[in-house]
VEXNU-702980 format. One record per residue (C-alpha): x, y, z; residue in three letters. Coordinates in nm, 3 decimals. Layout:
% residues N
<node c1="X" c2="Y" c3="Z" code="ALA"/>
...
//
This chain:
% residues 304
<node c1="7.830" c2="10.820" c3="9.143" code="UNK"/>
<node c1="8.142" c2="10.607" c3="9.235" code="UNK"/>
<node c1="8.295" c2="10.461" c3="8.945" code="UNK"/>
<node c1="8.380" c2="10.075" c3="8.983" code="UNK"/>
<node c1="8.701" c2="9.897" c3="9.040" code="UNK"/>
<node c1="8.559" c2="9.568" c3="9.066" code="UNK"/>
<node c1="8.851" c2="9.334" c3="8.930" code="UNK"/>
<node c1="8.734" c2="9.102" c3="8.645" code="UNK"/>
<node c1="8.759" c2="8.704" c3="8.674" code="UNK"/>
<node c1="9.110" c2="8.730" c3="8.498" code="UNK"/>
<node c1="9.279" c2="8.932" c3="8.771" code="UNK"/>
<node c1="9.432" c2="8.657" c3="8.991" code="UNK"/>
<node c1="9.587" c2="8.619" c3="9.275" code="UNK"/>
<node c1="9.982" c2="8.558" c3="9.221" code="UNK"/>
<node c1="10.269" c2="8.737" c3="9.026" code="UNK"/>
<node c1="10.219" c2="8.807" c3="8.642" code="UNK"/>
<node c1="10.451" c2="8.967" c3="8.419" code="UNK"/>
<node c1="10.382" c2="9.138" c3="8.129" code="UNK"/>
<node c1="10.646" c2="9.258" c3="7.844" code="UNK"/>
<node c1="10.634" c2="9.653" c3="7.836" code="UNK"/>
<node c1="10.780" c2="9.831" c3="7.534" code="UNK"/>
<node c1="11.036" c2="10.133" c3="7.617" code="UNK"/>
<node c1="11.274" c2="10.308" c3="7.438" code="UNK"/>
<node c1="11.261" c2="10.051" c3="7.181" code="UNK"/>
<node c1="11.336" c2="9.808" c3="7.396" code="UNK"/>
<node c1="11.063" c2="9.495" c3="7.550" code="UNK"/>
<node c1="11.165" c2="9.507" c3="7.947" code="UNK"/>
<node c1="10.941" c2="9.259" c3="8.161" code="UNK"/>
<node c1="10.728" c2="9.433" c3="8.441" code="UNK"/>
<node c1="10.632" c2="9.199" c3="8.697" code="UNK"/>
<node c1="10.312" c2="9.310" c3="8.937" code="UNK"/>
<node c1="10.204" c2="9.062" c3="9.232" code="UNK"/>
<node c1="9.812" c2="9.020" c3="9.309" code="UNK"/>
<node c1="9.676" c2="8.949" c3="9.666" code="UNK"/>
<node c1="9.345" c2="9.048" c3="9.817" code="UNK"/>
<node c1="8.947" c2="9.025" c3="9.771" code="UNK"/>
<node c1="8.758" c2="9.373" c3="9.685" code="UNK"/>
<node c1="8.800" c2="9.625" c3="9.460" code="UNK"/>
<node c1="9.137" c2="9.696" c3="9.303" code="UNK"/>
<node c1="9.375" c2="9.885" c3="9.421" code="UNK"/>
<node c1="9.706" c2="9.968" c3="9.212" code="UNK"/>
<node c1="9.994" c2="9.968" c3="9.412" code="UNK"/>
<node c1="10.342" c2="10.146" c3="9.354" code="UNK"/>
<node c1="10.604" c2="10.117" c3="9.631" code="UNK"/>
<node c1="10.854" c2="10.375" c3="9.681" code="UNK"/>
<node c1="11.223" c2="10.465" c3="9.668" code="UNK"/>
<node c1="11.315" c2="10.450" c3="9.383" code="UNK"/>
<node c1="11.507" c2="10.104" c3="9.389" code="UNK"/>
<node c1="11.315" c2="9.933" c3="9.699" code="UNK"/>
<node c1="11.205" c2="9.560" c3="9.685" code="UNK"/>
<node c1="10.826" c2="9.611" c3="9.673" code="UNK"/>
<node c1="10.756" c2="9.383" c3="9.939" code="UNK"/>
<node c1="10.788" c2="9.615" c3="10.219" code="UNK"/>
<node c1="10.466" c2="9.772" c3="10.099" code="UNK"/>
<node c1="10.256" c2="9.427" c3="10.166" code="UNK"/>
<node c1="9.995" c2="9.520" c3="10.343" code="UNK"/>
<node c1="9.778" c2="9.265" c3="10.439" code="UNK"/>
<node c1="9.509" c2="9.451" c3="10.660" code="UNK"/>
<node c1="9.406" c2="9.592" c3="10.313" code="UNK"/>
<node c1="9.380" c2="9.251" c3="10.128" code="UNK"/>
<node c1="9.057" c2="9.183" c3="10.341" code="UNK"/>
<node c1="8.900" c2="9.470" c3="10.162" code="UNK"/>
<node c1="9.087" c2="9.494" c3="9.823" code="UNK"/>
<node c1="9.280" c2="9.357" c3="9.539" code="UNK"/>
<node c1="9.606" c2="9.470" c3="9.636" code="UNK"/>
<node c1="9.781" c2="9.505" c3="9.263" code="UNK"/>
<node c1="10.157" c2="9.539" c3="9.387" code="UNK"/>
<node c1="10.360" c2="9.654" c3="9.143" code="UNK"/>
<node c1="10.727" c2="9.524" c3="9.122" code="UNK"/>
<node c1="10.925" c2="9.822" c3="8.982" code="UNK"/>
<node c1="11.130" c2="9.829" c3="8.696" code="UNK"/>
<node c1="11.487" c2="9.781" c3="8.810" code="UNK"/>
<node c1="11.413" c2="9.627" c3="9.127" code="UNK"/>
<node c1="11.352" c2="9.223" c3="9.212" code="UNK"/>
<node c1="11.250" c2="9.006" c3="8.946" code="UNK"/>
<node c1="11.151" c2="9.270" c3="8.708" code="UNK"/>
<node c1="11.325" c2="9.378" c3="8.415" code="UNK"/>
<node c1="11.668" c2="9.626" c3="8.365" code="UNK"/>
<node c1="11.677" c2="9.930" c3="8.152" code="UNK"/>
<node c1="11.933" c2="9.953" c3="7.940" code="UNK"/>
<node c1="12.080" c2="10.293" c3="8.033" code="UNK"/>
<node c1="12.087" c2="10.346" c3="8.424" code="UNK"/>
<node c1="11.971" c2="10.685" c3="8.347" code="UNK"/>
<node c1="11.647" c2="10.613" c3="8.232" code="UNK"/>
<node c1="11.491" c2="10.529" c3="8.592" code="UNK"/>
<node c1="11.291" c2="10.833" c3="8.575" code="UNK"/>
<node c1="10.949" c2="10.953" c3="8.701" code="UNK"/>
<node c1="10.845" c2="10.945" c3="8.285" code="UNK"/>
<node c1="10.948" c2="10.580" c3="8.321" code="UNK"/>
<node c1="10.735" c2="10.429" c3="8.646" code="UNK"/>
<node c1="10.475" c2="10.628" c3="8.531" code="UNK"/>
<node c1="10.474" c2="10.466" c3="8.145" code="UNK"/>
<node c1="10.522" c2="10.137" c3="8.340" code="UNK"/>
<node c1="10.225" c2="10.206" c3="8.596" code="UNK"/>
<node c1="10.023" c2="10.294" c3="8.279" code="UNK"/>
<node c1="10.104" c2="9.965" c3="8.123" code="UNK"/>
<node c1="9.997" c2="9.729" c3="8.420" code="UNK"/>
<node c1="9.679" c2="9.943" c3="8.462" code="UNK"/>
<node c1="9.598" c2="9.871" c3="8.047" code="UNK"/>
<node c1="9.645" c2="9.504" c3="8.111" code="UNK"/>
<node c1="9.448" c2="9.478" c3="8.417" code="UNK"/>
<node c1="9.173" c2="9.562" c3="8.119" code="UNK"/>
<node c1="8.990" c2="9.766" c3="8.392" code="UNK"/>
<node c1="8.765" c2="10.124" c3="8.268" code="UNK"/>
<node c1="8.938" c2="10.253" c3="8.593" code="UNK"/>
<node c1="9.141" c2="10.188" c3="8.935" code="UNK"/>
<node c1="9.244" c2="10.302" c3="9.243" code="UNK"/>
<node c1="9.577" c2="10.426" c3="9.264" code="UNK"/>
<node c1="9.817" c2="10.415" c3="9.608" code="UNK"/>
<node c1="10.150" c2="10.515" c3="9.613" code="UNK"/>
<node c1="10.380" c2="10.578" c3="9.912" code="UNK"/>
<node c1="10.647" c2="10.773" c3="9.952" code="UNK"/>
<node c1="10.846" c2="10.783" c3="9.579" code="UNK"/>
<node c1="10.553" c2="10.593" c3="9.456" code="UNK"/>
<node c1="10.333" c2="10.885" c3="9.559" code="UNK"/>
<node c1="10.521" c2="11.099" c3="9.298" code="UNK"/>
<node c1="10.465" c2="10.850" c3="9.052" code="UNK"/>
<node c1="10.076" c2="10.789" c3="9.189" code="UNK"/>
<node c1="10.050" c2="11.197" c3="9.157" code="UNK"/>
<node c1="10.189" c2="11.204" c3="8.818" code="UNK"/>
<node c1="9.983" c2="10.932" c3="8.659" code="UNK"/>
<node c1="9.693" c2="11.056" c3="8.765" code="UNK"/>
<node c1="9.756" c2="11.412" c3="8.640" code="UNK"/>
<node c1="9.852" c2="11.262" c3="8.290" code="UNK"/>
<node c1="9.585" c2="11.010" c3="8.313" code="UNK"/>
<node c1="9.259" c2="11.092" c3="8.445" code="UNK"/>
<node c1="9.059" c2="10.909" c3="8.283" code="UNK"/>
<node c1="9.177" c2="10.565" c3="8.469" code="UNK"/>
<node c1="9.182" c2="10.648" c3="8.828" code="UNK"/>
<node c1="8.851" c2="10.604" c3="9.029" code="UNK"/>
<node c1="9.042" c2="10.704" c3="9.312" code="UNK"/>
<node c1="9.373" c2="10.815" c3="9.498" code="UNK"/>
<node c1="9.564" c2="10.720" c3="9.812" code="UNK"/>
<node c1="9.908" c2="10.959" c3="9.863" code="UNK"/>
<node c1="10.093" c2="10.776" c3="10.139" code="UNK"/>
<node c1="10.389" c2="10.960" c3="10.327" code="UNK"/>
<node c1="10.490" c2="11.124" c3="10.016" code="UNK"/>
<node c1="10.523" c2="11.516" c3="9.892" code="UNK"/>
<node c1="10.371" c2="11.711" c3="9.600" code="UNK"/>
<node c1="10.766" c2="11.843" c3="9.536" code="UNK"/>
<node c1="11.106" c2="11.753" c3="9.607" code="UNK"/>
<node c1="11.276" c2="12.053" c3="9.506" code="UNK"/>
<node c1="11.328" c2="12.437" c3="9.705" code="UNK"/>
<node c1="11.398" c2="12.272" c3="10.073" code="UNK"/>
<node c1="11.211" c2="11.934" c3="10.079" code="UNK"/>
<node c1="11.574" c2="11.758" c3="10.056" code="UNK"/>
<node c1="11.675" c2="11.996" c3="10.327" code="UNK"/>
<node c1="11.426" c2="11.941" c3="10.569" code="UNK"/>
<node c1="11.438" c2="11.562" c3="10.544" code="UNK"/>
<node c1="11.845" c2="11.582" c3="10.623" code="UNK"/>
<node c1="11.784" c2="11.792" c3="10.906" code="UNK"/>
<node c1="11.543" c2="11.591" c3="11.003" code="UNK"/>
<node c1="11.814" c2="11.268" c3="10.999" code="UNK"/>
<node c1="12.008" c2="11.474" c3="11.195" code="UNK"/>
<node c1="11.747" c2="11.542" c3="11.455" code="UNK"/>
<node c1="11.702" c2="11.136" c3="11.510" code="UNK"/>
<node c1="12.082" c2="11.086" c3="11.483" code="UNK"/>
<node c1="12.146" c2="11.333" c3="11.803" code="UNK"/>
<node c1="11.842" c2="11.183" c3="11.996" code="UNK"/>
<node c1="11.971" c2="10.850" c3="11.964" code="UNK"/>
<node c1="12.344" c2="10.887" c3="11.942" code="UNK"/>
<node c1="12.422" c2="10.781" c3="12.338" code="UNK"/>
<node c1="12.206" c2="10.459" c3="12.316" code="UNK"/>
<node c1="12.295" c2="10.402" c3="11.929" code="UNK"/>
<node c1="12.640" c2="10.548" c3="11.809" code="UNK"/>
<node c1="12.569" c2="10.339" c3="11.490" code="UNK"/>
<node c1="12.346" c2="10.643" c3="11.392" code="UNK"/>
<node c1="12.628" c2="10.841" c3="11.331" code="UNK"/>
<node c1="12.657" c2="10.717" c3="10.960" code="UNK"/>
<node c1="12.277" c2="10.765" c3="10.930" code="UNK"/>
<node c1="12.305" c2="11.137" c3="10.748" code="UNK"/>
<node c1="12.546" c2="11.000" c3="10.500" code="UNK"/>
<node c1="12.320" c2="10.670" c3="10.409" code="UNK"/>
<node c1="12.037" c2="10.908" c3="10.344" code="UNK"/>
<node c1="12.281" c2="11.141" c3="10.122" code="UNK"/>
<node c1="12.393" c2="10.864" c3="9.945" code="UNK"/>
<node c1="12.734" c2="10.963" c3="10.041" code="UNK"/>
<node c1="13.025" c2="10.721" c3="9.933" code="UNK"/>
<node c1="12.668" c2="10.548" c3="9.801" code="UNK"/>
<node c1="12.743" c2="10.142" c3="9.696" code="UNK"/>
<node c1="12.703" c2="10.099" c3="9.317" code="UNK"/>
<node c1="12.602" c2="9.762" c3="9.397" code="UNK"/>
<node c1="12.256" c2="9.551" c3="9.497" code="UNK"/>
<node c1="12.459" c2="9.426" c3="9.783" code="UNK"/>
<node c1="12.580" c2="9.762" c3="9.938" code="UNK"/>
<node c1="12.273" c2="9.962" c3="9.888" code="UNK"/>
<node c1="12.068" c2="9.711" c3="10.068" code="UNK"/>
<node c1="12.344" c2="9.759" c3="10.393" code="UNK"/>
<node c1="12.254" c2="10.131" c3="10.361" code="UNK"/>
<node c1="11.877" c2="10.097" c3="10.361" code="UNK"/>
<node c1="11.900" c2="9.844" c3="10.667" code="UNK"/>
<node c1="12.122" c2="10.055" c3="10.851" code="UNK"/>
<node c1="11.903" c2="10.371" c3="10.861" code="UNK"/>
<node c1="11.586" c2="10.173" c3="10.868" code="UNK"/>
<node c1="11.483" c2="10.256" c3="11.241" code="UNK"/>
<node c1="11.461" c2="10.627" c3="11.145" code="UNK"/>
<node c1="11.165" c2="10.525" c3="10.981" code="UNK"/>
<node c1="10.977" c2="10.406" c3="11.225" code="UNK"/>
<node c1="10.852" c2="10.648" c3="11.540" code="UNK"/>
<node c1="10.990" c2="10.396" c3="11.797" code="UNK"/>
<node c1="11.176" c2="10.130" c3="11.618" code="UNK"/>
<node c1="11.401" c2="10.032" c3="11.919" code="UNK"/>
<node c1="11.154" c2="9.988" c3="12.187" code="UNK"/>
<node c1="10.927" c2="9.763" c3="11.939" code="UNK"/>
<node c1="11.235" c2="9.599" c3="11.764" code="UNK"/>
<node c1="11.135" c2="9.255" c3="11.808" code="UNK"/>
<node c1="10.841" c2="9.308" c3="11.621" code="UNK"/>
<node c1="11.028" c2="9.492" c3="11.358" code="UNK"/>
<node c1="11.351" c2="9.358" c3="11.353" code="UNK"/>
<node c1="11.298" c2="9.052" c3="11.104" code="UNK"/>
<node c1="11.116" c2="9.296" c3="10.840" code="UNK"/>
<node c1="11.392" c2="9.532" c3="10.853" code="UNK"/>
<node c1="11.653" c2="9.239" c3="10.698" code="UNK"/>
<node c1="11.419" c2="9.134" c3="10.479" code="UNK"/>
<node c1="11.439" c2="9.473" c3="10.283" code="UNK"/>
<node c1="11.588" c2="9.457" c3="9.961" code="UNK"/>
<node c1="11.756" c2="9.812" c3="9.773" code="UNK"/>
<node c1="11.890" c2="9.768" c3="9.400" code="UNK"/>
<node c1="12.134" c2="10.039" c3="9.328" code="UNK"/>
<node c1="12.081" c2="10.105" c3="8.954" code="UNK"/>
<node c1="11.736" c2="10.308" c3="8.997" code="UNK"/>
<node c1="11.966" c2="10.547" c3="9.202" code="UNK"/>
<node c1="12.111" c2="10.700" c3="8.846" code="UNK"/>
<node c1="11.787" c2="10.802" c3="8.704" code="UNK"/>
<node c1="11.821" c2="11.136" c3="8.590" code="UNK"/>
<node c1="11.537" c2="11.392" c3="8.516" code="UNK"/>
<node c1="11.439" c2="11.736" c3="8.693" code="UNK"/>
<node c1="11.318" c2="11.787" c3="9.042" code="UNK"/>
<node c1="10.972" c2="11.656" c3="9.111" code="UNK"/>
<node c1="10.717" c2="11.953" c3="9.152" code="UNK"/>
<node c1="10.305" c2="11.927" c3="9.084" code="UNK"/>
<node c1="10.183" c2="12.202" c3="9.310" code="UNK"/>
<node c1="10.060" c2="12.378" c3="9.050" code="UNK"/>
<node c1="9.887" c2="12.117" c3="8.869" code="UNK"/>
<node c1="9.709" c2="11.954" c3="9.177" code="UNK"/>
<node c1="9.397" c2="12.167" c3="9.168" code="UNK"/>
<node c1="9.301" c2="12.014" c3="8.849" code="UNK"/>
<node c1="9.298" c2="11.703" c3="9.009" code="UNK"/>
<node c1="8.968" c2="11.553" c3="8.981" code="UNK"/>
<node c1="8.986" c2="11.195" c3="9.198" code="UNK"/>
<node c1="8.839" c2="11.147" c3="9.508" code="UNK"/>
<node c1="9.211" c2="11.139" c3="9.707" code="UNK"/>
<node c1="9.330" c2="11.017" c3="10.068" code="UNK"/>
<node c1="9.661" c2="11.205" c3="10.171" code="UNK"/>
<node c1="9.781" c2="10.959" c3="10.438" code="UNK"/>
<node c1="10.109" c2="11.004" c3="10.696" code="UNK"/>
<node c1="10.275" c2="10.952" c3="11.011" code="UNK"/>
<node c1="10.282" c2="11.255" c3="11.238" code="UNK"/>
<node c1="10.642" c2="11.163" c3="11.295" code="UNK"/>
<node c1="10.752" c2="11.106" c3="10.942" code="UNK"/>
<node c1="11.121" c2="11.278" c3="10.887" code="UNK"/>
<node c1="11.110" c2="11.214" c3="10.551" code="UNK"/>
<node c1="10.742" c2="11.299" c3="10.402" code="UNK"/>
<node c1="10.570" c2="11.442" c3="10.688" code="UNK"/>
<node c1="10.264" c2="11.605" c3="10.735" code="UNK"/>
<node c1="10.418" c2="11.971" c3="10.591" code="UNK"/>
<node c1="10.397" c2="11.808" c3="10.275" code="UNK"/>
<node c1="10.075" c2="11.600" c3="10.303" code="UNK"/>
<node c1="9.867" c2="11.929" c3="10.395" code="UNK"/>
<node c1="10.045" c2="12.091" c3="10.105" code="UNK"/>
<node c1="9.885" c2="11.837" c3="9.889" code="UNK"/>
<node c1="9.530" c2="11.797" c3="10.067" code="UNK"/>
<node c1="9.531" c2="12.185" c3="10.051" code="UNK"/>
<node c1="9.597" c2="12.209" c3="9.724" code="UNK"/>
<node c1="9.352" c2="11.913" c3="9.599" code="UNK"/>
<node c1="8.975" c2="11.990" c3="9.610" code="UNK"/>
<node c1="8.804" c2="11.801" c3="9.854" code="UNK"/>
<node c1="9.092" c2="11.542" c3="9.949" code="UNK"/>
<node c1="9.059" c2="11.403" c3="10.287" code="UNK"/>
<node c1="9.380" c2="11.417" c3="10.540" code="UNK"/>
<node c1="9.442" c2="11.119" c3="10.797" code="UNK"/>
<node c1="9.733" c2="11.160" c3="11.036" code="UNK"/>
<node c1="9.854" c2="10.860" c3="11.212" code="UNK"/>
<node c1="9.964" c2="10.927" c3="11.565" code="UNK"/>
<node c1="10.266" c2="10.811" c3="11.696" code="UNK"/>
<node c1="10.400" c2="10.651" c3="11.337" code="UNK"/>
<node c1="10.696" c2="10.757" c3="11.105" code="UNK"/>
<node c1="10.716" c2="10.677" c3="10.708" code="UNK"/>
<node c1="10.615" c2="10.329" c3="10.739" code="UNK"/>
<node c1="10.224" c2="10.328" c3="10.889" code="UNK"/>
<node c1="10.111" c2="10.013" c3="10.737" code="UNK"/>
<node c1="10.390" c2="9.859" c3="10.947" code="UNK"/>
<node c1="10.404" c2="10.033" c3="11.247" code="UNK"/>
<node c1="10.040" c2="10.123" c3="11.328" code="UNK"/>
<node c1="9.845" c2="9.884" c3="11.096" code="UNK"/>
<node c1="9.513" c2="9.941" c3="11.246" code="UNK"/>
<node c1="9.506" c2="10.287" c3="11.254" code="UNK"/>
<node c1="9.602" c2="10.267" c3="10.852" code="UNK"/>
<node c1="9.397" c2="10.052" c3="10.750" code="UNK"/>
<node c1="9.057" c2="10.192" c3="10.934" code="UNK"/>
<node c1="9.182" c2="10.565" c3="10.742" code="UNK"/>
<node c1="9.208" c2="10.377" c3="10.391" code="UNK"/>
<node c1="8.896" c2="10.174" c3="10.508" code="UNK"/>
<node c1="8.689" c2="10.475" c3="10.580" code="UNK"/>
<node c1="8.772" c2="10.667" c3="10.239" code="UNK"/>
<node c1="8.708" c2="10.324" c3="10.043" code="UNK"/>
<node c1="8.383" c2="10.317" c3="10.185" code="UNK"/>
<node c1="8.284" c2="10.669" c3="10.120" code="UNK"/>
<node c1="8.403" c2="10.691" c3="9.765" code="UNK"/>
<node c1="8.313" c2="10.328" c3="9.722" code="UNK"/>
<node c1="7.992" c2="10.288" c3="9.924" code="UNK"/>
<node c1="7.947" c2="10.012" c3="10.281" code="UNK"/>
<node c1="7.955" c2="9.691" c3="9.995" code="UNK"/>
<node c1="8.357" c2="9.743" c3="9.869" code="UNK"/>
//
């Protein structure tokens, strides 16, 4: 038997903020609801991205889309101490939107850095996710994840260097090399190496090109301090029905990592997106939204 994420007559649409004790401290989270259908908790990734990226309106004709507007990003509130943007921290902030909500459970997505923090709640907290979606992310970042993903940059910097020289400074904006210590720089950095998200972001650029300066980076999540993220041993004890979603071209958190995780989770499903990097919703929105379709539906049943 499923168990039900229908959202109650007091989730509406539009941004809510709620006041979230930490560290002593009361530090406004703000979360942003769109959508019809059951609900779906949504954590955007990172750390330090505007969540808005992550809008993905395909999914609002099926569900509540709860988009959570992280802690040190946007509108939401600042931590004291820089160094406190940890994965304890989104996940005691997830935690708090999901009590409000007032729902017995929810669905959980999170892509990329919000996959770590989607992975980690629902290790810690079982008992309030109905289901999982783990979008581009990776069940680790230690051993040669960080690796891999720079020589990865480097792969997509010498295939485009002749037509694009600009991707010369692409290795060092992933780094963080020289990285800005303000709003204002960081978000040059993430618009800069944007296209190496995407599969083909040059030959579709005038679809992408107005999305990519919308993006927003906030440099203070950037000093959060805490050990490497690493849950492969704790992932067969995850219970959740779970999705393990990514782009076959992903540099970043390809599909090495997502069949680490869907081999690792008992009875997870695996959808690979052809032809898309680390940003599927955006770049191939149908063939995302008919793989999170088809797992809502069978965890769900035909009515969600």
């Amino acid at each position: 038997m499923s168990r039900s994420t229908t959202p109650k007559p007091g989730i509406a649409r539009g941004t809510h903020t709620i006041p979230v004790t930490h560290d002593g401290a009361t530090v406004e989270q703000r979360y942003h609801v769109a959508g019809t259908g059951p609900v779906c908790v949504v954590h955007p990734g990172g750390p330090g991205i505007g969540w808005d990226y992550l809008r993905m309106p395909a999914l609002e004709e099926h569900l509540t889309m709860v988009y959570v507007e992280p802690v040190g990003t946007g509108s939401s509130g600042r931590l004291a101490d820089p160094r406190g943007y940890d994965l304890a921290t989104y996940t005691h902030f997830l935690h708090a939107v999901v009590e409000h909500l007032d729902l017995p459970y929810v669905m959980v997505l999170g892509h990329s850095h919000g996959g770590f923090v989607a992975q980690r709640y629902a290790l810690d907290h079982p008992d309030r996710v109905a289901s999982l979606i783990l979008y581009d992310t990776s069940p680790v970042t230690g051993g040669d994840f960080w690796p891999t993903a720079v020589a990865g940059m480097e792969r997509f910097a010498r295939r485009h260097a002749v037509d694009h020289p600009e991707v010369a400074r692409y290795v060092a904006g992933l780094t963080g090399r020289s990285a800005p210590s303000d709003d204002e720089g960081a978000t040059q950095v993430l618009r800069l190496i944007t296209p190496a998200y995407f599969h083909d972001y040059w030959g579709r650029e005038d679809e992408f090109a107005a999305g990519r300066q919308a993006l927003h980076m906030y440099a203070a999540p950037a000093w959060g301090e805490g050990p490497a993220f690493d849950v492969r041993a704790e992932l067969p004890g995850l219970a959740a029905p779970t999705l393990v979603l990514v782009g076959d071209d992903d540099f970043i958190c390809g599909p090495r990592w997502a069949r680490m995780i869907h081999e690792a989770v008992p009875g997870s499903r695996l959808a690979v997106l052809d032809r898309t990097g680390h940003l599927g919703h955006i770049e191939s929105p149908v063939q995302h939204a008919a793989a999170v379709r088809g797992f809502v539906t069978a965890v769900t049943g035909p009515a969600a």
